[in-house]
C-alpha positions as CSV (number, residue, x, y, z in Angstrom):
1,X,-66.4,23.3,76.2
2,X,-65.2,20.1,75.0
3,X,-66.9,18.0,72.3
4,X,-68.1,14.3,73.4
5,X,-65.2,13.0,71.3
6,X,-62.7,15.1,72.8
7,X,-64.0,13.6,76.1
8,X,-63.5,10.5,74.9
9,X,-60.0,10.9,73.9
10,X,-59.0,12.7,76.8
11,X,-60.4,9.6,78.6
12,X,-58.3,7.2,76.4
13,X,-55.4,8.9,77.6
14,X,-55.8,9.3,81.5
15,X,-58.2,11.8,82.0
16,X,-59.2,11.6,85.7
17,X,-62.5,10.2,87.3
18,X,-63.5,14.0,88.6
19,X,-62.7,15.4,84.9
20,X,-65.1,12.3,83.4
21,X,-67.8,13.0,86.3
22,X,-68.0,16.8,85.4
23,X,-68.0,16.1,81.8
24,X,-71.4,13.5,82.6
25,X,-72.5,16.1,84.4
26,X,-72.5,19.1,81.8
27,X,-73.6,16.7,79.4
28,X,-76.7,15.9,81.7
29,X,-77.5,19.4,82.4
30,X,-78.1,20.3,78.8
31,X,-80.0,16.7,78.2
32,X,-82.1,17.9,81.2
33,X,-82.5,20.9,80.0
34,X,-83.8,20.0,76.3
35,X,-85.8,17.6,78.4
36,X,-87.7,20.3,80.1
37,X,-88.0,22.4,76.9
38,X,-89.7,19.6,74.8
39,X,-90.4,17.7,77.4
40,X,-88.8,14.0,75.9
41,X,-84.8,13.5,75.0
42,X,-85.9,11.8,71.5
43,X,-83.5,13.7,69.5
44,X,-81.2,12.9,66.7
45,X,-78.0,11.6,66.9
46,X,-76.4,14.6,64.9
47,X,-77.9,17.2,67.6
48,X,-75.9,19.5,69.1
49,X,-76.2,21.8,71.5
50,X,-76.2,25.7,71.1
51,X,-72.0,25.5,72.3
52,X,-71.8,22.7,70.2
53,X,-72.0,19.8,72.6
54,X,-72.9,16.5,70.6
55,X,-75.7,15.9,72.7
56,X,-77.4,13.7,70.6
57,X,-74.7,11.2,70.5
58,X,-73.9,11.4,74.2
59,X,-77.6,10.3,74.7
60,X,-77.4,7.7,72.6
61,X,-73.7,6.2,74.1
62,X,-75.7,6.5,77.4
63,X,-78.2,4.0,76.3
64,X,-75.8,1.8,75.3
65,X,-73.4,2.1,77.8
66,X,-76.1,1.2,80.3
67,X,-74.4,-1.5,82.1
68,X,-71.2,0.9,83.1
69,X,-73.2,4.2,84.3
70,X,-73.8,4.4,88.3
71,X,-77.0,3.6,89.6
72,X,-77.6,7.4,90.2
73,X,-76.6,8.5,86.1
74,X,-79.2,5.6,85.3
75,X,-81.8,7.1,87.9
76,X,-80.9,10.9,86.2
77,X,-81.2,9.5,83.2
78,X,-84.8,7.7,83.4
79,X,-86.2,10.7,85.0
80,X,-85.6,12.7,81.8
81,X,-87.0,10.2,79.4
82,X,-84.0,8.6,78.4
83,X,-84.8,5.0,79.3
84,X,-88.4,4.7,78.4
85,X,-90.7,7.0,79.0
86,X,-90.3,9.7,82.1
C-alpha cells in the first residue's frame, strides 16, 4: 500500500484518474472503518493506519480540499462524521 504522500507524488507526476479514485477509495474504507469502530473520524493528524496508511492526514486534506471532491466523496464523507457530526 501506498502512503498518502506517495499518492500525492504519483499524482504530481500523471498518475491516472482510476489510480487516484482507488486510492480515495482505500483511504475511505479504512476512515469508514475507524468510523464504525469509535464511532466519529476525530483522530489525529499523525494517525495511521495498522498498514501504515496516513489516515489522519488524508482526513484532514479532505476537509480542506472540500471544494474539489465529488458530490458523492462529500456525501461518503458526511455520513462518517467527517463534516460535522454523522
Amino acid at each position: 500500500e501506498l502512503n498518502s504522500k506517495q499518492v500525492l507524488m504519483l499524482h504530481k507526476v500523471g498518475l491516472s484518474s482510476k489510480q487516484e479514485k482507488q486510492a480515495w477509495e482505500t483511504l475511505y474504507f479504512y476512515a469508514k472503518d475507524y468510523y464504525i469502530e469509535h464511532g466519529n473520524t476525530d483522530i489525529s493528524r499523525t494517525y495511521r493506519t495498522v498498514d501504515g496508511l496516513m489516515l489522519g492526514a488524508w482526513i484532514e486534506r479532505q476537509k480542506i480540499n472540500y471544494a474539489h471532491l465529488s458530490a458523492d466523496q462529500r456525501q461518503k464523507l458526511s455520513d462518517i462524521g467527517v463534516y460535522g457530526n454523522a
